[in-house]
C-alpha positions, 0 to 999 in steps of 0.5 A: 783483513778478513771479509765477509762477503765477495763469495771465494773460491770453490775448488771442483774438478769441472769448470765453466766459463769462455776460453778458461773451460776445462775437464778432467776425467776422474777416472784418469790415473793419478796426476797433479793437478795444480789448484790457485786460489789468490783475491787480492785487495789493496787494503790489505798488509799481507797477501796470500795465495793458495796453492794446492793439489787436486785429488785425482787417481783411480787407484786411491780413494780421494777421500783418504788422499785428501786427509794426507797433506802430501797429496795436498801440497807440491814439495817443490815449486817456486811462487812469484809475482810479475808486474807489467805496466799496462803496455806489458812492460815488465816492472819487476818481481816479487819471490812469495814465501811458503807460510802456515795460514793456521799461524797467520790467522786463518785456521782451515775450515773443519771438515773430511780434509786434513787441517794442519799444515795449511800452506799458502805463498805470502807476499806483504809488498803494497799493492800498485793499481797502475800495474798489472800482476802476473803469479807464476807458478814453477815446478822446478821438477818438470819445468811446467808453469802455470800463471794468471794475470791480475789487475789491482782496484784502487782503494787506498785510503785517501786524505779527507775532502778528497774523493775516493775511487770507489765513491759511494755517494751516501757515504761520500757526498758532503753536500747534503747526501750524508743525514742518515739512512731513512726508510720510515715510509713503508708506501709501494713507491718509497725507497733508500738509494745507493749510489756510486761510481769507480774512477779506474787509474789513468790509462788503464786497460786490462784485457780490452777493459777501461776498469778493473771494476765491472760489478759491485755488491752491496751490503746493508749492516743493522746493528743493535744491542740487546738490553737484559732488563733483569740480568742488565747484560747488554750484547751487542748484535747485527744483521746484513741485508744483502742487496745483490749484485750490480753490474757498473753501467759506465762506471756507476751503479744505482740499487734502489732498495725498497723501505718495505724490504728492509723492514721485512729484512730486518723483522727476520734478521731481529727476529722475536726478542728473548723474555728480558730483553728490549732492543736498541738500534744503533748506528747502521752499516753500508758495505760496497763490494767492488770485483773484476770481470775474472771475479764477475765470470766466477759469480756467474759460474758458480754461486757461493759454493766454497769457502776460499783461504780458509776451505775444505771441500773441493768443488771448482767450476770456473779457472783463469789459471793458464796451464796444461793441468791446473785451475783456479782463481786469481783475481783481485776486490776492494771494499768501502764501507762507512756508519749512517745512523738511521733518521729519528723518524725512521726509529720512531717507525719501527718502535710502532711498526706491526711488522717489528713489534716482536723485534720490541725496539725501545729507542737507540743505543746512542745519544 
């Protein structure tokens, strides 16, 4: 399962951040250095950690290393799994299995790095939130190991009228709560409100911590499609409003999003319509992204700088990898989502509205 937002990981040669801060010298002759990447996420059927060389040698450029897969990847190591209850008593383990992600549906990003092959360590158990989950790392030929704990966010699907872990109210709340999205009034002091909470696994605690969860992202998703009254072709298309990062004050967190932003979102998002083309709304998207405390440090250090699984430039800050040489991250995420069509007066509002007058909506997609 791809996502789309959660920034991944970027993989640097400097990292910031508590007692996980490390520095290499790059000048240094050349060694492994090992590179983890892992965001595990309970919906999905297959997991992937990425494990890689970082390029350091001050005899050979790291721009032709880095095109060479055998400086990227280690030969031999072994990979597996730990999982500890949440008093670290030991569970069981898993092997994980070497796999090309280029025939797992992740093709390597274009870049100055080599694409092919593109090695991860796959595992497909089902993820358990009431365990935590170690990763170690081997090298068989030194004996060296480098690990990382992570725990799991509860986010398995649940049966309906039963209340999901990560509750979004305007998705969830069956009392009223679910008529729409509205953001017709474009006054100072009106506002669309997203609320929600994390209810973590009983007795869970994970470094000190009472839930895996300690901030979320949300995302609001406009769809519409765009009508060729000429051509009659009819394309479907979409826009996100990002709304930032919130940090969970007990277990909830409350954005208040002004009307007035997502009309001016949503003008820039639309933009002016083609010659031919009238547009109708369809139904609208909420995103809420969950993340861990490791995930919340990460955020912190490094502001969407790399692409993760599917990355090719190298640019790290910040690791929770512990090792003698390595770096990375290993940590976990968990998304809600669901539809809300936008309120009748909210459309009629932005048919009139001169802030979307080039946008030319005519109506809904949807009867």
């Amino acid at each position: 399962m791809k996502k789309l937002f959660l920034p991944l990981l970027a993989i640097a040669f400097v990292f910031l951040g508590g007692g996980c801060s490390t520095k290499f010298d790059v000048a240094a002759p050349y060694k492994n250095i090992t590179v983890v990447y892992g965001l595990l996420d309970q919906k999905d059927t297959a997991h992937y950690i990425r494990i890689q060389k970082a390029f350091l040698d001050q005899n050979k450029s790291a721009v032709t290393m880095a095109k060479e897969a055998d400086s990227n990847f280690f030969s031999n190591i072994s990979v597996r799994i730990d999982r500890y209850s949440f008093d670290q008593t030991f569970k069981d383990s898993i092997h994980l299995y070497r796999v090309d992600l280029n025939n797992e549906g992740y093709p390597k990003e274009a870049g100055a790095f080599f694409t092919s092959p593109n090695y991860a360590y796959k595992f497909t158990n089902p993820l358990d939130p009431n365990y935590i989950y170690r990763i170690r790392v081997t090298h068989l030929s030194t004996g060296e190991v480098d690990s990382a704990e992570a725990p799991i966010i509860d986010d398995k699907p649940v049966p309906f009228g039963f209340r999901p872990p990560l509750y979004v109210y305007v998705l969830d709340d069956s009392s009223g709560n679910r008529a729409g999205l509205d953001f017709a009034n474009t006054g100072s002091y009106s506002f669309v409100e997203i609320q929600g909470n994390y209810q973590a696994v009983e007795n869970f605690t994970f470094q000190g911590i009472g839930s895996p969860v300690t901030f979320v992202q949300a995302v609001v998703r406009f769809h519409w499609i765009d009508s060729n009254i000429v051509t009659h072709s009819r394309v479907p298309q979409y826009y996100d409003y990002d709304a930032g990062y919130y940090n969970l004050q007990g277990n909830g967190f409350d954005y208040k999003i002004k009307d007035l932003s997502l009309y001016s979102a949503l003008a820039a998002g639309m933009a002016t319509a083609p010659a031919d083309v009238q547009r109708y709304m369809d139904r609208a998207e909420i995103f809420v992204f969950a993340g861990t405390h490791d995930f919340a440090n990460y955020l912190a250090a490094n502001q969407t700088q790399g692409t993760g699984l599917t990355g090719s430039e190298i640019e790290p800050i910040y690791t929770n990898i512990k090792g003698e040489n390595t770096l990375g991250l290993f940590t976990s995420r968990a998304t809600h989502s669901g539809f809300l069509t936008i309120t009748n007066n909210t459309i009629d509002s932005l048919i009139a509205s001169p802030i979307m007058s080039r946008a030319k909506i005519k109506g809904v997609s949807y009867h």
